[in-house]
C-alpha positions in Angstrom: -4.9 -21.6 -37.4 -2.6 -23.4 -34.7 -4.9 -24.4 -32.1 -1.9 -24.9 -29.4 -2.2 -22.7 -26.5 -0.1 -19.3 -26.0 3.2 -19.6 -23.8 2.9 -15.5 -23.2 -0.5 -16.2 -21.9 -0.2 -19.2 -20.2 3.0 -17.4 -17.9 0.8 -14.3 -17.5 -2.1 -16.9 -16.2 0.3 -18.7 -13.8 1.4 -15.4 -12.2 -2.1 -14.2 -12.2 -2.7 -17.1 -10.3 0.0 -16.5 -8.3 -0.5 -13.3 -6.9 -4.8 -14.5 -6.6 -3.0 -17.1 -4.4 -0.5 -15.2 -2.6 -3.8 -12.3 -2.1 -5.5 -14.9 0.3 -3.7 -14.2 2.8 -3.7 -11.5 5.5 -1.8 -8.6 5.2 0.5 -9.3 8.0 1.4 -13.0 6.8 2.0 -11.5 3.3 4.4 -8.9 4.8 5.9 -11.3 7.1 6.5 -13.3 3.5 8.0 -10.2 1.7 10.4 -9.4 4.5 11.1 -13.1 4.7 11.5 -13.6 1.4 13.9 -10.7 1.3 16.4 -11.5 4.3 16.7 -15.0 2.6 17.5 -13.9 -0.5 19.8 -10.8 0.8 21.6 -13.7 2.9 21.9 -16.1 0.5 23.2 -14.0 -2.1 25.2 -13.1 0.5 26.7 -16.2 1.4 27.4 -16.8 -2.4 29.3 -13.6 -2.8 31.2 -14.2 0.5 32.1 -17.7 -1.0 33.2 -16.4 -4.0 35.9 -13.8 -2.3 36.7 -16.3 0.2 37.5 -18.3 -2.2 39.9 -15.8 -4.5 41.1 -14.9 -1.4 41.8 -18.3 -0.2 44.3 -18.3 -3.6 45.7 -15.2 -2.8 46.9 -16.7 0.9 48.3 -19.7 -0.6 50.1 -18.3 -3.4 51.5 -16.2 -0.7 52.5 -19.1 1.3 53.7 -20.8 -1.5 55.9 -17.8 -2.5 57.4 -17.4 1.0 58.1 -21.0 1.4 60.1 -21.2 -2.0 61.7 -17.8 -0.7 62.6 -19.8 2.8 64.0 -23.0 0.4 65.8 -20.9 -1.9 67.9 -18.4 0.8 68.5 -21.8 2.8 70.4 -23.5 -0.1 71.6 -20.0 -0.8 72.8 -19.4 2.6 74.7 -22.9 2.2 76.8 -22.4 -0.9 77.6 -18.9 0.7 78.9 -20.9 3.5 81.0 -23.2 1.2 82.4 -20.3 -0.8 83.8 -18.9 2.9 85.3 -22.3 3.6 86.7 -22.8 0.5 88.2 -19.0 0.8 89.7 -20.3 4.1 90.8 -23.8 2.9 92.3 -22.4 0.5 94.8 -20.0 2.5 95.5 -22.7 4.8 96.9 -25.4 1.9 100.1 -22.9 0.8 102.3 -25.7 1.8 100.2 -28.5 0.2 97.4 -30.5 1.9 97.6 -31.4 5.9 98.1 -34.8 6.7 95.7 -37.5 7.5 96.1 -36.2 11.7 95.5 -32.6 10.5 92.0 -32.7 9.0 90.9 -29.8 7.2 89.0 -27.2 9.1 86.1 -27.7 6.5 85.8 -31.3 7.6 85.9 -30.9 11.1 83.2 -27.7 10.8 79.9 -29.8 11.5 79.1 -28.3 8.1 77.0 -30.5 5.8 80.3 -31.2 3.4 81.0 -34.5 2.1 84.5 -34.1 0.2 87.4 -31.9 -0.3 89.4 -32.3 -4.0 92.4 -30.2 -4.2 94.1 -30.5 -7.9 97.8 -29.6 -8.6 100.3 -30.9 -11.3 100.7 -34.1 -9.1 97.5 -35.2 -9.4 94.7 -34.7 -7.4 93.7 -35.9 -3.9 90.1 -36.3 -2.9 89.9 -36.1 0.9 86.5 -37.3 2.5 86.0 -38.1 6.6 86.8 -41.8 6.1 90.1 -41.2 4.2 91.9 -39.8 1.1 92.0 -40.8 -2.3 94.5 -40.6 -5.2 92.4 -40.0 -8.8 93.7 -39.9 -12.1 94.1 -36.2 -13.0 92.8 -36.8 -16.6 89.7 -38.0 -15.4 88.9 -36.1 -12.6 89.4 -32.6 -15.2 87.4 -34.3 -17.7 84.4 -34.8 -15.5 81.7 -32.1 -14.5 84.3 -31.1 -11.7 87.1 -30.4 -13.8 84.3 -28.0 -15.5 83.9 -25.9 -12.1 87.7 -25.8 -11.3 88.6 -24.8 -14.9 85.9 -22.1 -14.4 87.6 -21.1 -11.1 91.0 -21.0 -12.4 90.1 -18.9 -15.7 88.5 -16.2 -13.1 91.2 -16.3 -10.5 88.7 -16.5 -7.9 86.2 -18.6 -5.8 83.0 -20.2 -7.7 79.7 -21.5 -6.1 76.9 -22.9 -7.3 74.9 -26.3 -8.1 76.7 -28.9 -9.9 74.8 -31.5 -12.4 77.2 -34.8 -12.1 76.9 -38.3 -13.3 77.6 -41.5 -11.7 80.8 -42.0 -12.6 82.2 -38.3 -11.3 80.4 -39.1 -8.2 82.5 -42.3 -7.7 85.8 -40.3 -8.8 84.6 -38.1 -5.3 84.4 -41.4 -3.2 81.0 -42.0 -3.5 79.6 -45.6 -3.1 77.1 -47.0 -4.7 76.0 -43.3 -6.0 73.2 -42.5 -8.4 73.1 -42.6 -12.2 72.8 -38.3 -11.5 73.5 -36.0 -8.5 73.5 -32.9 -7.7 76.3 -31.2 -5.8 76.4 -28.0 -3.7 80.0 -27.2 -5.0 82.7 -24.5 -4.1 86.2 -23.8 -5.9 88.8 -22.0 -4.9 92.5 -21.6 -6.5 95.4 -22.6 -4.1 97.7 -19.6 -3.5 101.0 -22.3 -5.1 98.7 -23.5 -7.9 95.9 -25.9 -8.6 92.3 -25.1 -7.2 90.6 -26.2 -4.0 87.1 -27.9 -4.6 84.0 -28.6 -2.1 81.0 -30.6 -2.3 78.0 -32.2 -0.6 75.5 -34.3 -3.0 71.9 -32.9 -2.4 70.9 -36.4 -3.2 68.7 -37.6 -0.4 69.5 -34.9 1.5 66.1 -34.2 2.6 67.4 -31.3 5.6 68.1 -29.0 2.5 64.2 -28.8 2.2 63.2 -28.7 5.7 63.3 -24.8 6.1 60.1 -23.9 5.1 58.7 -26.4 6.5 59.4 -26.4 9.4 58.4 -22.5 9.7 54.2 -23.7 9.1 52.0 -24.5 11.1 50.4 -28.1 10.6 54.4 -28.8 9.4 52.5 -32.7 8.1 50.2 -30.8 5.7 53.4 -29.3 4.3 56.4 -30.5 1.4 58.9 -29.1 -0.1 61.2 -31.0 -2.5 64.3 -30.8 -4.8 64.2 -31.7 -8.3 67.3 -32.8 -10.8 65.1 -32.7 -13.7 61.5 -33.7 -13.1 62.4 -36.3 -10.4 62.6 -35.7 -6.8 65.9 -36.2 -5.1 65.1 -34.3 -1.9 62.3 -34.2 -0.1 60.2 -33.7 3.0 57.8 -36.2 1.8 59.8 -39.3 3.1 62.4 -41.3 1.4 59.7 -43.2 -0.3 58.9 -40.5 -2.2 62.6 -39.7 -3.6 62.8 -40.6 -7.6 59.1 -39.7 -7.6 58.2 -37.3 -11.0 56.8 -34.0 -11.0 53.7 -33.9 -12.9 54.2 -32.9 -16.5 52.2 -29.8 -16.7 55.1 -28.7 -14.0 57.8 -29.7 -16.1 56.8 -27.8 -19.0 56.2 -24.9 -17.3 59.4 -25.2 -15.3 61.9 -26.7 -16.8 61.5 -26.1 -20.5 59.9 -22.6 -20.4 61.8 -21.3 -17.1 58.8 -20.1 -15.6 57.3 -19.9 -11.7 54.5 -22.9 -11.5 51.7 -22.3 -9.4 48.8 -24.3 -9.4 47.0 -27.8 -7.7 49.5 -30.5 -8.3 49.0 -34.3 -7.3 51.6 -36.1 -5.7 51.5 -39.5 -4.2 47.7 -39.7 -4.1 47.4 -36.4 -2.5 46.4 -33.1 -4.0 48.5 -29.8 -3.1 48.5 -26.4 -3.8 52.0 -26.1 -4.7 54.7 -23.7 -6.3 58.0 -24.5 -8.4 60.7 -22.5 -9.7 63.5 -23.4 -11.8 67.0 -24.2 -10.2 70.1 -23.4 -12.2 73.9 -24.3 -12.1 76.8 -21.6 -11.9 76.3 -21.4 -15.5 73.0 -20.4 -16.0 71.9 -23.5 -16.8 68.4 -25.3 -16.0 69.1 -28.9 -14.1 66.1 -28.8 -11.9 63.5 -27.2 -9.8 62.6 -26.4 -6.4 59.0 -27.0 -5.1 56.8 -26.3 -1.8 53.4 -27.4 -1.6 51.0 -27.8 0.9 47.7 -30.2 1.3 44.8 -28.4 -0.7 42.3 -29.8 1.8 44.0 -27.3 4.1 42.7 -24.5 2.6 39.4 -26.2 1.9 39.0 -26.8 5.5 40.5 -22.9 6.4 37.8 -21.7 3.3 34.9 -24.0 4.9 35.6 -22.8 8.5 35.5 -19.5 7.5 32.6 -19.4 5.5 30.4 -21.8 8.3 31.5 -19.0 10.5 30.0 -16.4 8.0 26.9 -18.7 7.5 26.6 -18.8 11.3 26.9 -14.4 11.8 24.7 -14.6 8.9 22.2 -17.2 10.3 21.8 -15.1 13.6 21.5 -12.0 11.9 18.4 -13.8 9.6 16.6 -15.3 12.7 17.3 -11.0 14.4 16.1 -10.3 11.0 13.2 -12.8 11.4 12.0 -11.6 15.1 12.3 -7.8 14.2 9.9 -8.8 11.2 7.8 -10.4 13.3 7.3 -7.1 15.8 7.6 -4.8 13.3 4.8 -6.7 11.4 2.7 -6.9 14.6 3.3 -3.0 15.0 2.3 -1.9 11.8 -0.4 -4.3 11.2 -2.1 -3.8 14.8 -3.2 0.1 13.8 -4.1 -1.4 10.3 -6.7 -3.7 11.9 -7.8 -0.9 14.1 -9.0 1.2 11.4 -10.7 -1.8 9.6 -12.1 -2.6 12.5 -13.2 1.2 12.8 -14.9 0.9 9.1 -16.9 -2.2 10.1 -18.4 -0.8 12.9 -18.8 2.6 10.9 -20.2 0.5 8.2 -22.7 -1.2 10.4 -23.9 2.5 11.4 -22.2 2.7 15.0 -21.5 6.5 14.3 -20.1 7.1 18.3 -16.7 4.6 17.7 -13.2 6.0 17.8 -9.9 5.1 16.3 -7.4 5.6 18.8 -3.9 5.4 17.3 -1.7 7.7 19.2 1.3 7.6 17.3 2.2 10.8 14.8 2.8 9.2 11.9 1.2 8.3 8.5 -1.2 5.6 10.1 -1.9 8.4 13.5 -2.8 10.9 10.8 -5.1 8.2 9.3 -7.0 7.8 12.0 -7.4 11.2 12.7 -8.6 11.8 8.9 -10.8 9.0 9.5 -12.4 10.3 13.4 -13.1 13.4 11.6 -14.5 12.0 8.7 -16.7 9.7 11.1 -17.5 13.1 13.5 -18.5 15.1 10.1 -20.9 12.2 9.1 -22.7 12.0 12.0 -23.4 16.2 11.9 -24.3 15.6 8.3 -26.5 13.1 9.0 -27.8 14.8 11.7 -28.5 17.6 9.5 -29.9 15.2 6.6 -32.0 14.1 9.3 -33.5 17.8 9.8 -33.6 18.2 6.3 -35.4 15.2 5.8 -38.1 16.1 8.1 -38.5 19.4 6.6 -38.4 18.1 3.3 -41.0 15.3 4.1 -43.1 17.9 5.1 -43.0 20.4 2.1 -43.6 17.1 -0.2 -46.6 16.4 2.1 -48.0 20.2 1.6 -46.7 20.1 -2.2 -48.0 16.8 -2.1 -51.9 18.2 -1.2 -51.3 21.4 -3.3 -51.1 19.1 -6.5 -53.9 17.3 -5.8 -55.9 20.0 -5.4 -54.6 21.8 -8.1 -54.9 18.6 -10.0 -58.8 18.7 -8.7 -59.1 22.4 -9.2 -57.3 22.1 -13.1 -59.8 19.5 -13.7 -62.8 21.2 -12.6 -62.1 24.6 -14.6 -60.8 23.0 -17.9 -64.0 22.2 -19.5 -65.8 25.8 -18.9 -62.2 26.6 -20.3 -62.1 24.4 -23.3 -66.1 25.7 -23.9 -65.3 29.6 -23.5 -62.3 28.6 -25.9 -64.5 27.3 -28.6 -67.5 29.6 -28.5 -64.7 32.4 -28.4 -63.3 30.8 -31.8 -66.9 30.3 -32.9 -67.5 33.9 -32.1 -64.1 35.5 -33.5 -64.7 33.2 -37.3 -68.7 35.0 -37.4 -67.3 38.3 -37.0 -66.4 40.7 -39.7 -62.9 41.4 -40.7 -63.6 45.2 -40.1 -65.6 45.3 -36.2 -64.3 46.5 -33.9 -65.1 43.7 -31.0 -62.7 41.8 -33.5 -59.2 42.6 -31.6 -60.9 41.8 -27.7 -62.1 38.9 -29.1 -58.6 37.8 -30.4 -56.9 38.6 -27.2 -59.8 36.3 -25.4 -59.2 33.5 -27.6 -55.3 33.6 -27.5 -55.8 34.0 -22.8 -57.6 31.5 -23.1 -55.6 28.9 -25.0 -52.2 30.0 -23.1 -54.7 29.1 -19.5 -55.1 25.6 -21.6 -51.8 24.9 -22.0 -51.0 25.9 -18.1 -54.2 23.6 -17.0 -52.8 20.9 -19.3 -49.2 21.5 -17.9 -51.0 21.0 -14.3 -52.6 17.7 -15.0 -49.6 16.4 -16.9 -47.3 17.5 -13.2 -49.9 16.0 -10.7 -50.4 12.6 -12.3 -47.7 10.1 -14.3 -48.8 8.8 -17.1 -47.8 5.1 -18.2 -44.8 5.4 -20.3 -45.3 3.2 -23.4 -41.4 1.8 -23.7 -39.8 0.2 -26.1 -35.6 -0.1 -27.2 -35.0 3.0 -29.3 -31.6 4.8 -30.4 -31.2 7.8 -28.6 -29.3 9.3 -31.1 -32.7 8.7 -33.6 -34.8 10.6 -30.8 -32.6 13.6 -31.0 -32.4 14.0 -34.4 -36.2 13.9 -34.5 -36.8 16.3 -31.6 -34.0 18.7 -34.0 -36.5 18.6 -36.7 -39.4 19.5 -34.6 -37.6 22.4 -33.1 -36.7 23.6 -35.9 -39.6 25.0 -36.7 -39.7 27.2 -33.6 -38.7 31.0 -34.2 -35.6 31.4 -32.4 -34.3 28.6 -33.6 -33.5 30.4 -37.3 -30.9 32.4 -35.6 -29.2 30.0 -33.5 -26.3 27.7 -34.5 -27.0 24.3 -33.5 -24.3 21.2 -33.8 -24.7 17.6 -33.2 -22.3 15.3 -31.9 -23.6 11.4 -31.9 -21.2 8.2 -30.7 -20.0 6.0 -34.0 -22.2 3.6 -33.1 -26.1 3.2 -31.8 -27.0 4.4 -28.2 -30.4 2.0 -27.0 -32.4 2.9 -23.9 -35.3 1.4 -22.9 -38.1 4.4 -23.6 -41.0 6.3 -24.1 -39.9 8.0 -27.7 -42.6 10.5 -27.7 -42.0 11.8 -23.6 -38.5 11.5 -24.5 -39.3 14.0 -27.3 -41.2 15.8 -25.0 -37.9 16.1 -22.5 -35.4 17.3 -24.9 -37.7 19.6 -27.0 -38.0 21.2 -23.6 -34.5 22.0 -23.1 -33.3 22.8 -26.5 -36.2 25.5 -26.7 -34.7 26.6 -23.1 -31.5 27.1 -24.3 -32.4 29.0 -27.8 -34.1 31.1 -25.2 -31.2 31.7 -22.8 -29.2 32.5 -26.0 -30.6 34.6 -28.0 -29.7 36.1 -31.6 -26.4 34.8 -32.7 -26.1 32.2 -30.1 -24.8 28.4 -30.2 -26.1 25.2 -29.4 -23.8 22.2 -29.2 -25.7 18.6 -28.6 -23.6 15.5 -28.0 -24.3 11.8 -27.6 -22.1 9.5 -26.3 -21.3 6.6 -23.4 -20.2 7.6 -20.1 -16.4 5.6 -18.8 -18.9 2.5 -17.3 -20.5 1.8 -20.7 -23.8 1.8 -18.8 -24.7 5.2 -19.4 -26.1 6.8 -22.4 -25.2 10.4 -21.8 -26.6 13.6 -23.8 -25.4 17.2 -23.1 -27.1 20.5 -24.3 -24.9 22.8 -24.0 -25.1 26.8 -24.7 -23.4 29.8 -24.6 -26.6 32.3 -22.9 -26.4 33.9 -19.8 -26.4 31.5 -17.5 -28.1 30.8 -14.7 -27.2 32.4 -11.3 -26.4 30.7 -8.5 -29.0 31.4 -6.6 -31.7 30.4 -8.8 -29.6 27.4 -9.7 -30.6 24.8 -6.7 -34.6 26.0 -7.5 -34.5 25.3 -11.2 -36.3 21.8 -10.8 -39.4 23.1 -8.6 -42.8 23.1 -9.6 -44.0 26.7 -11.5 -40.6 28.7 -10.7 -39.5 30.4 -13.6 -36.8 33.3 -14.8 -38.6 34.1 -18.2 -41.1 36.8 -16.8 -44.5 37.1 -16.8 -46.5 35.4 -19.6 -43.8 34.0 -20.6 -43.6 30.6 -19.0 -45.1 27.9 -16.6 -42.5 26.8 -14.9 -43.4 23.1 -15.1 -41.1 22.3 -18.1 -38.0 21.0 -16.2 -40.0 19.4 -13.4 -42.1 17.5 -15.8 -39.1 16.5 -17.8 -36.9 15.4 -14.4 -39.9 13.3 -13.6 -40.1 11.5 -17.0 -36.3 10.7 -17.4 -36.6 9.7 -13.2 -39.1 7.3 -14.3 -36.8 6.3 -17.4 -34.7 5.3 -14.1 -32.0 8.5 -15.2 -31.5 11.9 -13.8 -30.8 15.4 -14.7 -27.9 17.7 -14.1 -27.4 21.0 -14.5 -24.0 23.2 -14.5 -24.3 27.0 -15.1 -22.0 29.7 -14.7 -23.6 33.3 -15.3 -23.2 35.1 -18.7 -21.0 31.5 -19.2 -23.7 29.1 -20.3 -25.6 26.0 -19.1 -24.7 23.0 -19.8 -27.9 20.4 -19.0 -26.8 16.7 -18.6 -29.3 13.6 -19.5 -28.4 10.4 -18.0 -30.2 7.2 -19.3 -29.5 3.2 -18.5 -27.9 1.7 -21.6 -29.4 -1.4 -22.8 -28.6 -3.6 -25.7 -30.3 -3.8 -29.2 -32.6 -6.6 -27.3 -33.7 -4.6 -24.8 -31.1 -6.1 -22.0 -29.0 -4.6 -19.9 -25.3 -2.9 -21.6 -22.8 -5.8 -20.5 
């Protein structure tokens, strides 16, 4: 057998201990505790949840911003290449007799629009014409380059294209770019020329970081804020700074973004810093993916907007705990004040000062308390008043019964020898005569008066003085089986059903078997003789719900006893069973044996609905100790 100890039992004996603990205290403090306990739990999980839909809700907002920032970024570059297409419409009427000379700059130029070039094509050749100058290209290279692409495009439709342009190096120097990137890319517009050849505007986006500003500059805490523009997964615009320009998007982004097409959003790091930011993809007039378009701002923004807002929460939260607290601390102090009253009510009730009053005004639970409880007081002091009264008059009956029974005990004693010698010279007398005299049947009637005034003289001395009990540890249940075979032998008995009921196991008192015999013989017979012919007698043995008490019942189904003999049954020579039929001693003598057994008696009767007569006895062990 494992000898370790028992988890189950060793919680239930840490909770046990617990709550023996938690018990020392007064009732107040442990109320105080419970409502404590239960504001600081209610906050707390309050706090948590408030965290937790801050927090989703925190998201929400910057997905939000995010999306209206990328919104902003996307209509401003849209808003620009709408602008180019109208200029190159425009251009393009005003170059029907070929392009103005150098002192008649094109309108585009001279706009204060963000344009770096103008390239019109025609079967000459083609003439790029930027602020500082114009330059002659070759035609062949210029329609072979990512240019040539758009303004092929444009002449094919027969009208004006705009869109972003993904160039290399090289077409960027064909456009009078020095020094240009390995890529670019180009915010282009093309537009055929009413007498042939196409009309084509550009700006590089390149380190153009005013493309990005828009949304920006629309936040507040604009530093917090970036937005950038991508050719590919490398920056090429941005509000960041021009240290930042070449800088790659992270690659997570790039998959998302630029291989699957998808919107990005998500916590991004850039430059050491970490952003809640947004992409979208950003496509040329084709269709085509060549980059994205980002907007992100600090995530510590949002931290610090989430942190404010919940140490504002915590702080509604912490005043309504310390209300909570004081309210707990009154209410405690209310309720608990008419609680102490009444104890303090029972103590001095307890310590017999009858003439104190609760006074608790209020009409509640605790006002009809003390109400209950001045009654209850008010209808102990009549009652004991009365007990009192009762007492005294009952002192004084037992006084005169008291002096009766000694002098009947006296008077017993002085005629039961002449009795017990006309009783034997009667007998003497009644065996001499011969069956046939006459003097036989007066003789008879002598001897059998005389023996029944025996048995009431005996009765008498048996009532007026106790007799030492010789006691021992016996099983009750072995005393009543005895007494049934003794009573059996008694008349009425034949024509009476009797059944015994005995506990599983042995019932021990500590008795006198033979006055215990005496006891129940007495009521069995008292019941055959409140039944009569065809009646029932049920007998049961058994513990009461302490385990203390050995408890027999004789129960029948006669006619009852009624009520007004009921409260008499117990006093000395009353009787219901007529004349010469009965002493009247029987149940006194038998409620003074089991008394001195240290048991009572009981009676319940209802008329023509049986008796039912109740033996209680101390329980003891098999060693003669008391039942544990």
């Amino acid at each position: 057998m494992n000898g370790g100890s028992d988890p189950v039992a060793r919680r239930k004996g840490k909770r046990g201990g617990l709550l023996t603990w938690f018990r020392r205290f007064s009732l107040r403090t442990r109320l105080i505790a419970a409502f404590v306990l239960l504001i600081v739990s209610s906050a707390l999980a309050t706090i948590v949840i408030a965290d937790m839909v801050l927090g989703s809700k925190v998201v929400e907002l910057a997905m939000s911003n995010m999306e209206v920032g990328l919104k902003m970024a996307e209509q401003n570059l849209s808003d620009r290449l709408q602008r180019m297409k109208l200029l190159a419409r425009m251009e393009a009427e005003r170059w029907q007799d070929g392009p103005p000379d150098r002192s008649g700059r094109p309108v585009a130029l001279r706009s204060g629009e963000l344009l770096d070039f103008i390239a019109a094509s025609s079967p000459q050749g083609v003439t790029v014409i930027r602020g500082e100058g114009n330059i002659e290209i070759c035609a062949a290279e210029f329609y072979s380059s990512e240019l040539g692409m758009l303004i092929s495009e444009a002449d094919r439709r027969g009208e004006v294209l705009a869109g972003f342009l993904e160039v290399s190096g090289e077409t960027l120097k064909h456009a009078g770019y020095r020094d240009p990137p390995q890529k670019g890319v180009l915010l282009a517009a093309a537009a055929p020329l009413p007498n042939g050849g196409t009309l084509l505007l550009g700006t590089l986006a390149n380190g153009r970081n005013e493309l990005v500003t828009a949304p920006v500059e629309a936040m507040k805490y604009r530093e917090r804020h970036a937005a950038s523009l991508f050719l590919g997964g490398a920056r090429i615009a941005t509000t960041l700074g021009d240290h930042a320009i070449g800088s790659l998007a992270e690659d997570l982004v790039v998959k998302k973004v630029l291989k699957e097409g998808e919107f990005f959003f998500g916590s991004t790091i850039d430059l050491g810093k970490t952003y809640c930011a947004a992409y979208r993809p950003i496509k040329d007039y084709r269709g085509k993916i060549i980059g994205m378009l980002g907007v992100g701002t600090e995530k510590q923004v949002y931290t610090d907007l989430s942190n404010q807002t919940l140490t504002l929460f915590s702080g509604l939260i912490a005043l309504g705990m310390m209300f909570g607290f004081a309210m707990t601390y009154m209410f405690s102090a209310w309720l608990i004040r008419p609680v102490s009253e009444l104890a303090k009510g029972m103590d001095r009730v307890a310590r017999d000062d009858l003439n104190y009053k609760v006074r608790i005004g209020s009409a509640d639970e605790l006002g009809r308390l003390a109400k209950a409880f001045n009654l209850m007081v008010k209808n102990i002091k009549e009652r004991d008043i009365r007990l009192r009264e009762m007492t005294a008059e009952r002192l004084s009956q037992v006084e005169k019964q008291v002096s009766i029974g000694r002098l009947a005990a006296g008077v017993a004693h002085e005629i039961n020898n002449p009795l017990t010698s006309v009783l034997s010279l009667s007998m003497l007398m009644l065996k001499q005569l011969p069956g046939d005299d006459s003097n036989r049947e007066d003789l008879q009637i002598i001897v059998e008066e005389t023996t029944r005034c025996r048995e009431i003289v005996r009765n008498l001395l048996d009532f007026a003085r106790e007799r030492p009990a010789e006691t021992m540890v016996i099983d009750l249940g072995q005393v009543i089986r005895e007494t049934l075979v003794l009573t059996s032998k008694y008349d009425k008995m034949d024509q009476i059903q009797t059944f015994l009921r005995l506990s599983d196991e042995p019932l021990f008192v500590n008795g006198d078997p033979k006055q215990l015999q005496q006891v129940f013989t007495n009521i069995i017979t008292n019941a055959a003789e409140a039944t009569g012919n065809q009646g029932k007698i049920v007998i049961s043995v058994d513990e009461d719900s302490s385990g203390g008490f050995v408890v027999t019942r004789v129960q029948d189904n006669g006619k009852g006893i009624p009520p007004d003999h009921l409260n008499r049954v117990f006093q000395p020579f009353f009787t219901t069973k007529g004349p010469g039929k009965g002493t009247g001693l029987g149940l006194s003598v038998s409620l003074g044996i089991i008394r001195r057994h240290g048991g009572t008696v009981e009676i319940d009767s209802q008329e023509k609905n049986g008796t039912t007569v109740t033996v209680l006895l101390p329980r003891v062990a098999d060693n003669g100790s008391p039942h544990a």
